[in-house]
N, C-alpha and C positions, 0 to 999 in steps of 0.2 A: 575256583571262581575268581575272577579277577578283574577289576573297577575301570574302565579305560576313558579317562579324561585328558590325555594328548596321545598324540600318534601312536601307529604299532605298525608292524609291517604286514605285508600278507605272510610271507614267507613266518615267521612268529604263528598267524590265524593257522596257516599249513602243519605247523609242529603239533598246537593244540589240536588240531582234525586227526592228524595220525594216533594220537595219543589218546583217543574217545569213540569218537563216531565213525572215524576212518576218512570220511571227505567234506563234511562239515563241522562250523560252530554254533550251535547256539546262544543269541545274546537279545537282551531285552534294552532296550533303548529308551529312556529317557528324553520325548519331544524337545520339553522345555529349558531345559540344563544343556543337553546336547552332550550326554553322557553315555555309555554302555557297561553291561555287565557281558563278560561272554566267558565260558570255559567251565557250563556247568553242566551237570545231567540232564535238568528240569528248566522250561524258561521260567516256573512256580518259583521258584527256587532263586533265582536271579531276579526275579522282582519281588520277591520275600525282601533280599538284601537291600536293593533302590527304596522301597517303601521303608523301611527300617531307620533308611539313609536321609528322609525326608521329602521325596517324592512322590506326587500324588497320582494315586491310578489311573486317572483320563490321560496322564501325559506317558504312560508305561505302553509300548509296544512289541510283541515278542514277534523274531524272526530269528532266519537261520542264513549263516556268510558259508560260502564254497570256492576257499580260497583258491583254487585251479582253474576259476571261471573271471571273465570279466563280466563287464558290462551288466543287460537285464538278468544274466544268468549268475552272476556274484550275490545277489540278496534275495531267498525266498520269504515273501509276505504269508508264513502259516504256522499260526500256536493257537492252542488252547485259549490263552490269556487274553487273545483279542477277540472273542465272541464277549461282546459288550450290546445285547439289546440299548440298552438305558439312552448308550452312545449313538444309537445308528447304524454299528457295525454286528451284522448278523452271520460273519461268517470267521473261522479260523483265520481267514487272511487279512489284508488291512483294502477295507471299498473307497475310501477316500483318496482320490489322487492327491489330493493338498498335501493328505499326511506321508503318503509314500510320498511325494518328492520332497519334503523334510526331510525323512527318516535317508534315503539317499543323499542328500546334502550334509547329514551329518556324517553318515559311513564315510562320502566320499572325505571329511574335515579328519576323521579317527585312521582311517585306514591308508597306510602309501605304500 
């Protein structure tokens, strides 16, 4: 598991994917900070550590990066962690476009 608060390359995202999932990572995002955790088993588990880290769970998002892909096809909006009734969001994926075009602003800030 590993904390990413400045760049990383894909090709790095590519090594972590061969080395787990095989063509993905998963990683939980940090709205507000504009931070991620990626290279774990569980996105549970990566926002286990952000909450730990002092992160609050309305701003916690889990997705998954396919570093072989660009574009809509580079970030899937589906985890566990984001079915948040409380929030509005009633489904695995993220229903806010507000918040999916953050959460790609900041991929696009961490990832080159």
């Amino acid at each position: 598991m590993k904390l990413i608060d400045t760049p990383i390359t894909k090709k790095s995202l590519h090594e972590m994917a061969k080395a787990s999932f095989g063509n993905f990572v998963k990683a939980v995002i940090d709205s507000k900070k504009a931070i991620m955790v990626i290279d774990a088993s569980l996105h549970a588990d990566e926002e286990t550590y952000l909450l730990s880290h002092g992160s609050i769970q309305q701003d916690l998002w889990g997705i998954n990066l396919y570093p072989e892909f660009d574009g809509e096809d580079f970030i899937e909006f589906d985890s566990m962690i984001n079915v948040r009734p409380g929030q509005g969001n009633m489904t695995r994926g993220i229903d806010d476009a507000r918040i999916q075009r953050k959460i790609r602003s900041i991929i696009g800030q961490l990832v080159t």
